[in-house]
C-alpha positions as CSV (number, residue, x, y, z in Angstrom):
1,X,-5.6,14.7,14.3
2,X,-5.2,18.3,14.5
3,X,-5.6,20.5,17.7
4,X,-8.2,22.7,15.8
5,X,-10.4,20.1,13.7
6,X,-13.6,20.0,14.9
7,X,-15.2,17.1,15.8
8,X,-18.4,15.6,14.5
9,X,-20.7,12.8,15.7
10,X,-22.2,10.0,13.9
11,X,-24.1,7.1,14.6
12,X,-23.3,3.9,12.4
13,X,-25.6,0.3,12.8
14,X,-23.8,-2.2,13.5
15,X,-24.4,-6.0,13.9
16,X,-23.7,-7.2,17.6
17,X,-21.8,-10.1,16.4
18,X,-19.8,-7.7,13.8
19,X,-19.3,-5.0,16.5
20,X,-18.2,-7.8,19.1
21,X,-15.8,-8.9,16.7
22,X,-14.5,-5.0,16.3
23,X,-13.8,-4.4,19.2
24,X,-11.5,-7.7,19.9
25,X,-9.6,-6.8,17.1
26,X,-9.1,-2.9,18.1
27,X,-8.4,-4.3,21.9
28,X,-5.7,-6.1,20.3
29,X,-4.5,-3.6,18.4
30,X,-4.5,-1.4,21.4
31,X,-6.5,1.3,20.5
32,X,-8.6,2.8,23.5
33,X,-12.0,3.6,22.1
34,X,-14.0,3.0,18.7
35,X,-13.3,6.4,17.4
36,X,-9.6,5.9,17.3
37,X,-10.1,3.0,15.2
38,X,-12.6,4.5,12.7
39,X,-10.5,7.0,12.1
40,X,-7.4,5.2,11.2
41,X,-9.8,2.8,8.9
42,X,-10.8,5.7,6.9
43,X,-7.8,6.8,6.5
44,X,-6.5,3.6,5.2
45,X,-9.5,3.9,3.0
46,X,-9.0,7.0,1.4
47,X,-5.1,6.2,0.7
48,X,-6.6,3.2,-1.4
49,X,-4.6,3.4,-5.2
50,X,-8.5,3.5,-7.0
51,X,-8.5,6.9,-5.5
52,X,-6.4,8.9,-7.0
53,X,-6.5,10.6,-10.3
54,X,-3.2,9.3,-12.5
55,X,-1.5,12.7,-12.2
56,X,-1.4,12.3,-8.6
57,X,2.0,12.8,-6.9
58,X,2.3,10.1,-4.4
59,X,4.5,8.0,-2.5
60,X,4.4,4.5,-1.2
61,X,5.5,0.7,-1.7
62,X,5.0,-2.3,-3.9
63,X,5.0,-5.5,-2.5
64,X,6.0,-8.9,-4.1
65,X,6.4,-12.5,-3.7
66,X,7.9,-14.6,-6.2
67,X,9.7,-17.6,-7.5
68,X,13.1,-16.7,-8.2
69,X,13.7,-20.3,-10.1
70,X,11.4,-19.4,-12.7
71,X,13.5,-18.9,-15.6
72,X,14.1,-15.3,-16.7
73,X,12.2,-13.7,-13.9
74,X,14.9,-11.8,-11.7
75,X,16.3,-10.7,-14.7
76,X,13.2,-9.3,-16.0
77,X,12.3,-7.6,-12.3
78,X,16.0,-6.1,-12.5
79,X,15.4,-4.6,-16.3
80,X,11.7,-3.0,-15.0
81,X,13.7,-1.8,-11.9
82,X,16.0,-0.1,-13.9
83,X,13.2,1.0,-16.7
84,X,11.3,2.8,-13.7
85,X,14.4,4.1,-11.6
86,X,13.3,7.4,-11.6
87,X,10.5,6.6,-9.5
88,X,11.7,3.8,-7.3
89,X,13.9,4.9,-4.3
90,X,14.9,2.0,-2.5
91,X,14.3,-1.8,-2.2
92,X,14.7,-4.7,-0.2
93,X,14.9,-7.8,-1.0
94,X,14.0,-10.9,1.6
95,X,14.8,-14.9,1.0
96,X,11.3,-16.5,2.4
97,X,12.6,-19.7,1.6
98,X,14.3,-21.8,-1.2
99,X,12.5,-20.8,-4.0
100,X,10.3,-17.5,-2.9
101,X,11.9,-13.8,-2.6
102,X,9.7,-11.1,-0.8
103,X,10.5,-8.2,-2.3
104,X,9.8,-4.3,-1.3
105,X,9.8,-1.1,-3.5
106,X,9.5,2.1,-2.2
107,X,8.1,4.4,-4.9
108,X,7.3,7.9,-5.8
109,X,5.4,9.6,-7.9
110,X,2.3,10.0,-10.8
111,X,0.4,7.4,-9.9
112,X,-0.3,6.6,-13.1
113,X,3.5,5.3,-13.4
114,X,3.3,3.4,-9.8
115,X,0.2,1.6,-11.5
116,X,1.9,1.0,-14.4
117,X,4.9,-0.3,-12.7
118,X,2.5,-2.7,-10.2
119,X,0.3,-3.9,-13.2
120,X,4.0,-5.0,-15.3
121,X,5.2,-6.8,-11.9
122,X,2.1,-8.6,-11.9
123,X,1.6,-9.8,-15.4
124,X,5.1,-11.6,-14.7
125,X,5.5,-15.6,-14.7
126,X,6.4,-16.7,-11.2
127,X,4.8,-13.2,-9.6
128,X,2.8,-14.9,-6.8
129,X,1.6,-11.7,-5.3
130,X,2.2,-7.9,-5.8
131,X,0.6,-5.1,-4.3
132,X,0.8,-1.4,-4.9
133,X,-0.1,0.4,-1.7
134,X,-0.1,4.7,-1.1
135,X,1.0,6.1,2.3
136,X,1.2,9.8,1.4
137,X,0.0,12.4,-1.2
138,X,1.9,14.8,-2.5
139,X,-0.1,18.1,-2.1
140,X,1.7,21.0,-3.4
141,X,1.9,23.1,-1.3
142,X,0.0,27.4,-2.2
143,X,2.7,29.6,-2.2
């Protein structure tokens, strides 16, 4: 948070079993008071991909679990890899076990592209998860 933000109050009803539960979890976490943890949750809120217009500028990942055995698969990751290198900056790849690969794009730029990357990963036979997830906006900057 910024040094000049102002602060404002709110008061939010809560369940006592839900709130107990909270505030295990942001213990845990190690966060020192409610606020801290409200914050960062609507922040992780507002970075959600249904958020932004497609033109957005943004940057992030997309996340993926798959079965490298099924036939054709890595070669069809590679050819979308390559079809989309403008906005893919680096990867990793990570052997979970005999057949399963976790693999990790970090991507930017028009969300509307980073969708349409994510929704082609997913459609894939042997894609057992993929998730598209923004961690910063591109604002241009007023000159």
């Amino acid at each position: 948070m910024m040094q000049n933000d102002e602060l404002a109050r709110f008061g939010v009803s809560i369940p006592n079993e839900l709130l107990a539960q909270f505030d295990t979890m942001i213990h845990n976490q190690g966060y020192h008071n409610r606020s801290e943890a409200i914050r960062d949750l609507i922040r992780k809120s507002l970075l959600q991909p249904s958020q932004f217009p497609e033109s957005q500028m943004v940057a992030g990942t997309i996340v993926m679990v798959y079965d490298h055995h099924v036939s054709e698969l890595p070669i069809s990751l590679t050819e979308l890899q390559h079809d989309y290198h403008h906005q893919i900056i680096s990867t990793m790849h990570i052997h979970l076990n005999h057949h399963q690969c976790l693999e990790i794009l970090v991507v930017r730029g028009e969300m509307r592209r980073l969708r349409e990357l994510s929704d082609h990963i997913r459609v894939l036979k042997g894609i057992l998860y993929t998730e598209l997830s923004v961690t910063h906006i591109d604002i241009k900057e007023h000159e």
